[in-house]
C-alpha positions, 0 to 999 in steps of 0.5 A: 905122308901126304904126297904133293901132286901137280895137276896138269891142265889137259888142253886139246884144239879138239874133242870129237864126241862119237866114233861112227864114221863122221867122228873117225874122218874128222880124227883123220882131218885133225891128225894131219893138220897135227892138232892135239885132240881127244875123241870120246866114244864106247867104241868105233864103227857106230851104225856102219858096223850093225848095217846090212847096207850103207848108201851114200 
């Protein structure tokens, strides 16, 4: 029995590739202007979370 299966077209207005802090403030921007977005990375924080010290 074969099943009949739709594939969905999976659309975004954004794709945020990283998750160091430039990709989560860009998260935070689209989340309020309430675009539908995807963000890919293996994990958040990037180098802010193996630094001893950040400076600006």
């Amino acid at each position: 029995m074969t099943e009949n299966k739709k594939e969905e077209n999976k659309n975004f207005d954004l794709i945020i590739i990283g998750g160091g802090p430039a990709g989560i403030a860009a998260g935070v921007y689209a989340a309020r202007k309430k675009l539908k977005t995807l963000m890919i990375t293996p994990d958040f924080g990037g180098q802010s979370m193996v630094s001893e010290t950040l400076e600006n």
